[in-house]
ZADO-1210 file (C-alpha; in nm, 4 decimals, padded with zeros to 6 digits):
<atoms>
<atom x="-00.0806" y="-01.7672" z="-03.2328" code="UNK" pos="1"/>
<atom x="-00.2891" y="-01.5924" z="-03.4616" code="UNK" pos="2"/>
<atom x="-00.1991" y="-01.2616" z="-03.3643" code="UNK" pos="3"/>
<atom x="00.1208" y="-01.2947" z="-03.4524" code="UNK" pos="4"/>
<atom x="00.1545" y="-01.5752" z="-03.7192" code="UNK" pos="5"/>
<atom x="00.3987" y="-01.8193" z="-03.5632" code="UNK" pos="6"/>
<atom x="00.4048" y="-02.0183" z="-03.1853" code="UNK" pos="7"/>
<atom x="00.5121" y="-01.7180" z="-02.9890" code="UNK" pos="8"/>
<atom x="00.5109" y="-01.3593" z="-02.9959" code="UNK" pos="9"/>
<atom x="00.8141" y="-01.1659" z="-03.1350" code="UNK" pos="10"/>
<atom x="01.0920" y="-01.0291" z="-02.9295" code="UNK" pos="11"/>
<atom x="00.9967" y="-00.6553" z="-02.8416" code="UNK" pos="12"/>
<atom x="01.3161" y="-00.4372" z="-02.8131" code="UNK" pos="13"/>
<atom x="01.3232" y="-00.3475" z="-02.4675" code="UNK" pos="14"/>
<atom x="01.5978" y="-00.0736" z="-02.5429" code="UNK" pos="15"/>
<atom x="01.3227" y="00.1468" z="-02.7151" code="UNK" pos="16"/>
<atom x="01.1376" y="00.1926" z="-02.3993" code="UNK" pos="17"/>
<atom x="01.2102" y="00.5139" z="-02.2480" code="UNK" pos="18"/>
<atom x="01.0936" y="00.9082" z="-02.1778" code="UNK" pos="19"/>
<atom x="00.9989" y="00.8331" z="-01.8410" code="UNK" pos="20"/>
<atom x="01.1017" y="00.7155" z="-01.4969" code="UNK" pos="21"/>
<atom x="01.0907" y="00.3506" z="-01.4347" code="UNK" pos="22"/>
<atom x="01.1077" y="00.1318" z="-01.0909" code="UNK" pos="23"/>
<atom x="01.1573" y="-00.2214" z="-01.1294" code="UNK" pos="24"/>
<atom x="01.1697" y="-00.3893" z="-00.7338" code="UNK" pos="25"/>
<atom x="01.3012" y="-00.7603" z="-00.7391" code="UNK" pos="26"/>
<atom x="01.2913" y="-00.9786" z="-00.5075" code="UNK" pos="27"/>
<atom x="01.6062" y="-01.1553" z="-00.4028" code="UNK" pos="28"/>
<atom x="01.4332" y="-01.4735" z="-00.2358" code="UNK" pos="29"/>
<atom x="01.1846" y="-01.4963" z="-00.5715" code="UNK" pos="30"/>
<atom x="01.2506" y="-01.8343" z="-00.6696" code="UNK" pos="31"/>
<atom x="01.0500" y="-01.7480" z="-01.0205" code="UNK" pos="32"/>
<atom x="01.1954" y="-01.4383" z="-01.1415" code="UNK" pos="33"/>
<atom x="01.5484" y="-01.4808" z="-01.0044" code="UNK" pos="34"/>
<atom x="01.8275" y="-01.2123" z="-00.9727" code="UNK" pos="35"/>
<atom x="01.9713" y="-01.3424" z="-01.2685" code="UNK" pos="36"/>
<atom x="01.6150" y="-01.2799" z="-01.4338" code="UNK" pos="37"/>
<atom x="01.5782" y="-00.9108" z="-01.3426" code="UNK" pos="38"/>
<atom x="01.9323" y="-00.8016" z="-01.3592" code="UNK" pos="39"/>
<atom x="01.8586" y="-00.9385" z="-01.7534" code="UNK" pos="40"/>
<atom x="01.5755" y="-00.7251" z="-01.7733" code="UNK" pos="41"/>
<atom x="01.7816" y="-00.3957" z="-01.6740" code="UNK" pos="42"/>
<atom x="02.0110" y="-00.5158" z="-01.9255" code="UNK" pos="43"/>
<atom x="01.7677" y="-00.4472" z="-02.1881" code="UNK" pos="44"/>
<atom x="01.6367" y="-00.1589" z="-02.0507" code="UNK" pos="45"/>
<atom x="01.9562" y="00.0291" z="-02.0758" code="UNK" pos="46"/>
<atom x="01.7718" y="00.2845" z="-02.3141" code="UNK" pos="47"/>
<atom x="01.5893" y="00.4607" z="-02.0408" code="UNK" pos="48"/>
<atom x="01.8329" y="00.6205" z="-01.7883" code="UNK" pos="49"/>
<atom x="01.5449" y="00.6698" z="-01.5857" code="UNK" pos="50"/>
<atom x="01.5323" y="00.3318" z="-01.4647" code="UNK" pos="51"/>
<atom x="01.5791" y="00.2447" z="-01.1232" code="UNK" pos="52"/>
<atom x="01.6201" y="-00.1359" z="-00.9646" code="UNK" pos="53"/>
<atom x="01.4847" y="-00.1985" z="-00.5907" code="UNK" pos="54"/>
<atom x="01.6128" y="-00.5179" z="-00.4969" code="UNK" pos="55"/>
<atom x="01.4777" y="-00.6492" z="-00.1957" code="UNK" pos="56"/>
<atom x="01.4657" y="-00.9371" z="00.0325" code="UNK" pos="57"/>
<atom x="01.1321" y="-01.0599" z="-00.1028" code="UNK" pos="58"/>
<atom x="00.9961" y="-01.3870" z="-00.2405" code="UNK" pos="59"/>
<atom x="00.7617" y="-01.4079" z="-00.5412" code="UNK" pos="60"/>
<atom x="00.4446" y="-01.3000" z="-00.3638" code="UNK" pos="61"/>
<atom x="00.5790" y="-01.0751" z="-00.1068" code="UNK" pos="62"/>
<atom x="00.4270" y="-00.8130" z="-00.2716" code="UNK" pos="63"/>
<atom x="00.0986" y="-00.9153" z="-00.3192" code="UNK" pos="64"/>
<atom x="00.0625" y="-01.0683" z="00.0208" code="UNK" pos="65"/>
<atom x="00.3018" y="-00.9471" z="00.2611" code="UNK" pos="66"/>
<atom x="00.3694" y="-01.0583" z="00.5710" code="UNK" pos="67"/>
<atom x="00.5481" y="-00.7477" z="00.6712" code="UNK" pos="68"/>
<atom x="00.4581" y="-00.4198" z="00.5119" code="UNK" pos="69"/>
<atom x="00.8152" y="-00.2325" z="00.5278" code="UNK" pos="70"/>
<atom x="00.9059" y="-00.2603" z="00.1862" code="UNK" pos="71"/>
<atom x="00.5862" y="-00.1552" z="00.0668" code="UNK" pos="72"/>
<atom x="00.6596" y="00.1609" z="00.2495" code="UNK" pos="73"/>
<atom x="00.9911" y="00.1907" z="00.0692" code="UNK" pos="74"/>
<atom x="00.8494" y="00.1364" z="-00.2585" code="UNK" pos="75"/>
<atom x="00.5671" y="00.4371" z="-00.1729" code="UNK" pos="76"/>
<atom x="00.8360" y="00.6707" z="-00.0441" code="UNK" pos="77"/>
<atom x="01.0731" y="00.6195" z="-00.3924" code="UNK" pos="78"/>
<atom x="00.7580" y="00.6933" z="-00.5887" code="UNK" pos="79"/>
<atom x="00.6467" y="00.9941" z="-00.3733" code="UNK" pos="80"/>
<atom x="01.0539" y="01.0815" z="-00.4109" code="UNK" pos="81"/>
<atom x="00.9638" y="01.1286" z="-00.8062" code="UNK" pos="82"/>
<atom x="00.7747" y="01.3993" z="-00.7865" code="UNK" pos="83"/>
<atom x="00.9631" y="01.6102" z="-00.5517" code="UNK" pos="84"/>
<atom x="01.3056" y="01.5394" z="-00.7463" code="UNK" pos="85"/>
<atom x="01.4303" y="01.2994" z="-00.4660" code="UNK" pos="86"/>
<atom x="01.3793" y="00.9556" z="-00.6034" code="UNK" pos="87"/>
<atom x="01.6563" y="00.7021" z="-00.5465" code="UNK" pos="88"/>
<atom x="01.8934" y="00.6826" z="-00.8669" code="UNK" pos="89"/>
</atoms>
C-alpha cells in the first residue's frame, strides 16, 4: 500500500506492451483464470501484434504438474518455431 499510496496498485496499460513476440497458453478447464479471463487479457494486449494465444485443454496446474506432457511439447515446439520464422500466428 505504500508503494503506491492507496489499497491497490494502479491499472498498468496493457496496450503499451509490445516490440516483441508474446505466447500466452490458457487453459480451457482452468477453473481460476477462465476463458473469459484470458480472452480479456488479449483484449488489452492488442498493442503487440506479436501476441499469440495457445488455448488448451488444461486445468490451472496442468502446467506445473502435468499428468501428460503433450502440451508441454507444443508449447516448446511454438517457441523453437520463433526463432526459425515458423511460430504459430
Amino acid at each position: 500500500m505504500e508503494a503506491y499510496g492507496q489499497d491497490t496498485p494502479p491499472d498498468y496499460p496493457l496496450e503499451t506492451i509490445c516490440g516483441f513476440k508474446l505466447l500466452l497458453v490458457g487453459g480451457k478447464n482452468d477453473l481460476l483464470a477462465s476463458p473469459a479471463d484470458y480472452h480479456w487479457l488479449m483484449g488489452q494486449l492488442k498493442g503487440n501484434e506479436d501476441t499469440t494465444l495457445m488455448e488448451l485443454e488444461l486445468g490451472h496446474t496442468s502446467l506445473v504438474t502435468p499428468v501428460e506432457k503433450t502440451h508441454i511439447y507444443e508449447i516448446f515446439d511454438y517457441i523453437k518455431g520463433l526463432d526459425s520464422g515458423t511460430g504459430i500466428n
